[in-house]
ZATI-114004 format. One line per field, with one value per residue: residue number from 0; x negated, y, z negated of N, C-alpha, C, O in turn. Coordinates in Angstrom, 2 decimals, m for minus. Layout:
<atoms>
rodren <- (NUM,...) .
n.xx <- (X,...) .
n.yy <- (Y,...) .
n.zz <- (Z,...) .
ca.xx <- (X,...) .
ca.yy <- (Y,...) .
ca.zz <- (Z,...) .
c.xx <- (X,...) .
c.yy <- (Y,...) .
c.zz <- (Z,...) .
o.xx <- (X,...) .
o.yy <- (Y,...) .
o.zz <- (Z,...) .
</atoms>
This chain:
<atoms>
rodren <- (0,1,2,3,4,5,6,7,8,9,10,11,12,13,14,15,16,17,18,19,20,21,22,23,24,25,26,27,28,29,30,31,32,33,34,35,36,37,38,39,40,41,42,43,44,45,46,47,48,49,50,51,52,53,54,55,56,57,58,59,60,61,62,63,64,65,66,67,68,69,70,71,72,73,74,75,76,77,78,79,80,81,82,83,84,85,86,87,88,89,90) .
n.xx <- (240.75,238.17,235.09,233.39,230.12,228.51,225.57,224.14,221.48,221.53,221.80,220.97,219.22,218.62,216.13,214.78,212.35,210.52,212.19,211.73,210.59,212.11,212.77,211.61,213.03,213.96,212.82,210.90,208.76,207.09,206.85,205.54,203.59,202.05,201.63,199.68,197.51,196.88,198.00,199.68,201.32,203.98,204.28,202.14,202.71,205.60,204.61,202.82,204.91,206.43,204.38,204.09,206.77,207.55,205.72,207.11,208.97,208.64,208.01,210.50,211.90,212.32,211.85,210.34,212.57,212.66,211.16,211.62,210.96,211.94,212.93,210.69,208.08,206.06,206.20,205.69,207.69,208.95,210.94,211.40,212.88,213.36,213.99,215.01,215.28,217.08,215.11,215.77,215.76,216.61,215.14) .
n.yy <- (m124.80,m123.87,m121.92,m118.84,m118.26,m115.90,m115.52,m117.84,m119.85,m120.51,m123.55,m124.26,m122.77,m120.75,m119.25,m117.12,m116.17,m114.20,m113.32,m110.90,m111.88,m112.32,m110.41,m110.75,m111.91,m110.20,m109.02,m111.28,m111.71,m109.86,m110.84,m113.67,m112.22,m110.84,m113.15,m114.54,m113.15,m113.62,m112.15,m112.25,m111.29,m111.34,m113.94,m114.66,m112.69,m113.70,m116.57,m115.46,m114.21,m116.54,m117.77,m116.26,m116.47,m119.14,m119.34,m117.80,m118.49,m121.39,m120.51,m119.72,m122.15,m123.58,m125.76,m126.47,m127.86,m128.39,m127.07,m125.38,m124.78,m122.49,m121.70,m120.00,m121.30,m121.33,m119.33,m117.64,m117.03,m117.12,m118.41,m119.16,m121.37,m121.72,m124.21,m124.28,m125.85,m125.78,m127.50,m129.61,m129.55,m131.21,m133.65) .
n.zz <- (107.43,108.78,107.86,108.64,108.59,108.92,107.52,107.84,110.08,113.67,115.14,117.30,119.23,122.68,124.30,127.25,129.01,131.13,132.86,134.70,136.90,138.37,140.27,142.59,144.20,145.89,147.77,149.33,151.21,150.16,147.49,148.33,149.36,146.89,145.16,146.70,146.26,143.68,141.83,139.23,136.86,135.81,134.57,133.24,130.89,130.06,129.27,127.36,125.53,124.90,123.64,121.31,120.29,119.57,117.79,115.51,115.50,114.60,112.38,110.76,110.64,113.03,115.95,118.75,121.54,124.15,127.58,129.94,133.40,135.83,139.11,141.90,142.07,144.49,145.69,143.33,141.67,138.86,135.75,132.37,130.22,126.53,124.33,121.26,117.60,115.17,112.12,110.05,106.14,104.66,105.47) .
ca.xx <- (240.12,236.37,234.87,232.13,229.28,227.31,224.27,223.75,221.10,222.32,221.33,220.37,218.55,218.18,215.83,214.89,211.38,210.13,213.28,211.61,209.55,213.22,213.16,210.61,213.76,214.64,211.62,210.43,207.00,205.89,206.69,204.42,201.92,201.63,202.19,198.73,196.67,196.91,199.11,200.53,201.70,204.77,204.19,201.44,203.67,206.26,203.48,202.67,205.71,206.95,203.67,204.20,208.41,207.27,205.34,208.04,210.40,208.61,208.38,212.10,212.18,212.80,210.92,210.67,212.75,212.25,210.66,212.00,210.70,212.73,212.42,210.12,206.58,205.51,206.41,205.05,209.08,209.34,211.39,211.33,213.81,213.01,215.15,214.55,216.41,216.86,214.62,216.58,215.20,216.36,213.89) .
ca.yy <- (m123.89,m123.76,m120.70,m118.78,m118.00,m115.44,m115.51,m119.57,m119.61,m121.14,m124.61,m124.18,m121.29,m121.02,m118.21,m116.98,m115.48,m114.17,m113.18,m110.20,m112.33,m112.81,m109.27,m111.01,m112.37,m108.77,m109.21,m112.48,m111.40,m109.14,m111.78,m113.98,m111.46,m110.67,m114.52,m115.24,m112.69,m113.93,m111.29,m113.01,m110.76,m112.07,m115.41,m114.26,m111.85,m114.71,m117.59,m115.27,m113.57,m117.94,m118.41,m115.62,m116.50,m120.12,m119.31,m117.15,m119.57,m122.30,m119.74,m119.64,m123.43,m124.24,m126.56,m126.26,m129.14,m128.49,m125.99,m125.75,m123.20,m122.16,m120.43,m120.72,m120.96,m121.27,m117.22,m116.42,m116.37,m118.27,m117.95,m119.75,m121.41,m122.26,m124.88,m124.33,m126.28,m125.76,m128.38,m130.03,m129.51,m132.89,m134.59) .
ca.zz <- (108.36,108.16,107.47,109.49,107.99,109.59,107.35,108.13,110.87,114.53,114.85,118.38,119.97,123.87,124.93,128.26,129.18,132.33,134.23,135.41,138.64,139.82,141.06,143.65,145.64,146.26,149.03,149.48,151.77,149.05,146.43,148.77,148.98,144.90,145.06,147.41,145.60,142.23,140.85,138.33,135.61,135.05,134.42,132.22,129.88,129.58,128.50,126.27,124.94,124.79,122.20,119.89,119.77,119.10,116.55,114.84,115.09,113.39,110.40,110.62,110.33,113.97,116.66,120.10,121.58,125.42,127.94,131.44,134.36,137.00,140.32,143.38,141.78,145.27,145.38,141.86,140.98,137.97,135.15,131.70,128.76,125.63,123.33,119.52,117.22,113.63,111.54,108.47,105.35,103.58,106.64) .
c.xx <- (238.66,236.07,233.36,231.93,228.89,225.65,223.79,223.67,222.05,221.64,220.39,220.21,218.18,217.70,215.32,213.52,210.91,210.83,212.65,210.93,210.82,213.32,212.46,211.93,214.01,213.84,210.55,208.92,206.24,206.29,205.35,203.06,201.31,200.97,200.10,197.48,196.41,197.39,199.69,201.01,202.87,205.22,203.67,201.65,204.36,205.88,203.22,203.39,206.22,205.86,203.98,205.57,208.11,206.01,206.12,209.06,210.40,208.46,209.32,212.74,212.59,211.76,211.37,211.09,212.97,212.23,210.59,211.50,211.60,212.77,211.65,208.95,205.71,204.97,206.26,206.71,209.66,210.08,211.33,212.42,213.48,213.87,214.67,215.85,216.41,216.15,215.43,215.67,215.03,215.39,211.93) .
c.yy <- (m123.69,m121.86,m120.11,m117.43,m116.88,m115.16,m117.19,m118.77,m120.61,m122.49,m124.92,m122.89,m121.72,m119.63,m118.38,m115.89,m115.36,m113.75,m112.12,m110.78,m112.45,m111.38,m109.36,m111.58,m111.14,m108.72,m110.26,m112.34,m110.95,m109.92,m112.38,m113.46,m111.21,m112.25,m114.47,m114.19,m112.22,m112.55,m112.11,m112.50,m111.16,m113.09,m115.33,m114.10,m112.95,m115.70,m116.83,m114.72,m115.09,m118.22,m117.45,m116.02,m117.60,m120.02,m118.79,m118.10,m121.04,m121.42,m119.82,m121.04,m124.11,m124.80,m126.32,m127.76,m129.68,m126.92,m126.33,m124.65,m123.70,m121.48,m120.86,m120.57,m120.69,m119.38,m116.17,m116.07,m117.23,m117.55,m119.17,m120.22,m121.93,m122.79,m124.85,m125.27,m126.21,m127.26,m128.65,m130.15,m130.56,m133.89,m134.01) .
c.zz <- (107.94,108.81,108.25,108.36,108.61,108.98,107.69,109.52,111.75,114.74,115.50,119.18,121.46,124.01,126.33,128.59,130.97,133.70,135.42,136.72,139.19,140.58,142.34,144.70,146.41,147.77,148.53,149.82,150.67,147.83,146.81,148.69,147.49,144.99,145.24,146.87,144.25,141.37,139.92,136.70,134.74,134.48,132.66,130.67,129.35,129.26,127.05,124.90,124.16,123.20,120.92,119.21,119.00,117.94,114.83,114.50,114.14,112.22,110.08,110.53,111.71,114.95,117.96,120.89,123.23,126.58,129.24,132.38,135.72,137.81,141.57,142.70,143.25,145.70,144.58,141.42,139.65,136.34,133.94,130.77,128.12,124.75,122.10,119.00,116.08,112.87,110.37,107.43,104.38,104.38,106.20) .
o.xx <- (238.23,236.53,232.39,232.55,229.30,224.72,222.56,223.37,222.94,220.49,219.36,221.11,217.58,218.54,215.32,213.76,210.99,210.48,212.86,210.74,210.89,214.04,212.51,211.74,214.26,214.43,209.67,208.01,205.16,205.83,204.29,201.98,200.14,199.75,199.33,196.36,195.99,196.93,200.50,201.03,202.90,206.33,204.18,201.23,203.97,206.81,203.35,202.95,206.43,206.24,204.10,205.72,208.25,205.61,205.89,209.73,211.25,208.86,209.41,213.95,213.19,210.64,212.52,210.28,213.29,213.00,209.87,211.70,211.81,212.64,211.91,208.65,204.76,203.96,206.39,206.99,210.72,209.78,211.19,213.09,213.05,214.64,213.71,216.94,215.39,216.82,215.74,214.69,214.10,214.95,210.99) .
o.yy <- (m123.39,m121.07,m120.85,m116.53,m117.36,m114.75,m117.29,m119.36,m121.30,m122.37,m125.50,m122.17,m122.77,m118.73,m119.52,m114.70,m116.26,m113.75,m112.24,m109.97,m112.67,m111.36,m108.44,m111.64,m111.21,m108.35,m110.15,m112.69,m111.37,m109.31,m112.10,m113.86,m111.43,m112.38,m114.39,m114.60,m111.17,m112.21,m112.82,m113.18,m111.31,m113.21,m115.62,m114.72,m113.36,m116.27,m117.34,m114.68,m115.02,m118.65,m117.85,m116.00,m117.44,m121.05,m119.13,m118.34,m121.61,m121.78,m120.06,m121.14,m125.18,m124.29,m126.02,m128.68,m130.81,m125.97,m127.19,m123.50,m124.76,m120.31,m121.90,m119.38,m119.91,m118.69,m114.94,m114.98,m117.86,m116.43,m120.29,m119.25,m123.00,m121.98,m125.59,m125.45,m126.76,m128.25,m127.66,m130.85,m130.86,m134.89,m134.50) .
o.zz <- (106.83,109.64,108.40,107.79,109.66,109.68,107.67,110.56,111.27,114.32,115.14,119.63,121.65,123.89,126.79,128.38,131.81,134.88,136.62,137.62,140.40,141.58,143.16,145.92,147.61,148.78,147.68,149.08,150.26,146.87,146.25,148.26,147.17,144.87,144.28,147.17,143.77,140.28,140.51,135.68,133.52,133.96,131.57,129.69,128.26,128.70,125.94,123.75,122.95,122.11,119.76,117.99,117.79,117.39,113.66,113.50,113.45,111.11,108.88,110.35,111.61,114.79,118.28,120.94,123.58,126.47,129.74,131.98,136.30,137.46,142.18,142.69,143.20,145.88,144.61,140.90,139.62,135.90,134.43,130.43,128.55,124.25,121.92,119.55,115.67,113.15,109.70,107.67,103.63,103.82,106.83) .
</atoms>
């Protein structure tokens, strides 16, 4: 029976930045409208919340191993994930 660790980090990390623009489906027009007059806060926040994590995380020994957005950008509704993956130390 193998034994769980819980201080051994996870190998693979999936985070998730930016969810808040999905509250733009709630009303589509006034997504549009934020959308067409460069509102763009939430995009913003989650670019930047994405560089500080990724910086944290290579301290923690991990690499970013792909970065997907999701949503309607057309509507300013975009949402982010980030793949970390633990780096091996005998490499």
């Amino acid at each position: 029976m193998a034994s769980s660790n819980k201080a051994e980090p996870r190998r693979v990390v999936v985070k998730t930045y930016g969810r808040g623009g999905l509250l733009g489906v709630l009303s589509l027009p006034f997504a549009f409208l934020m959308a067409s007059r460069g509102m763009r806060g939430w995009q913003e926040t989650a670019i930047r919340d994405m560089e500080e994590d990724g910086v944290a995380m290579a301290r923690r020994g991990y690499r970013i191993v792909s970065t997907d957005e999701h949503g309607m950008p057309v509507f300013g509704i975009t949402y982010y994930t980030v793949k970390y993956e633990l780096v091996d130390s005998a490499t």
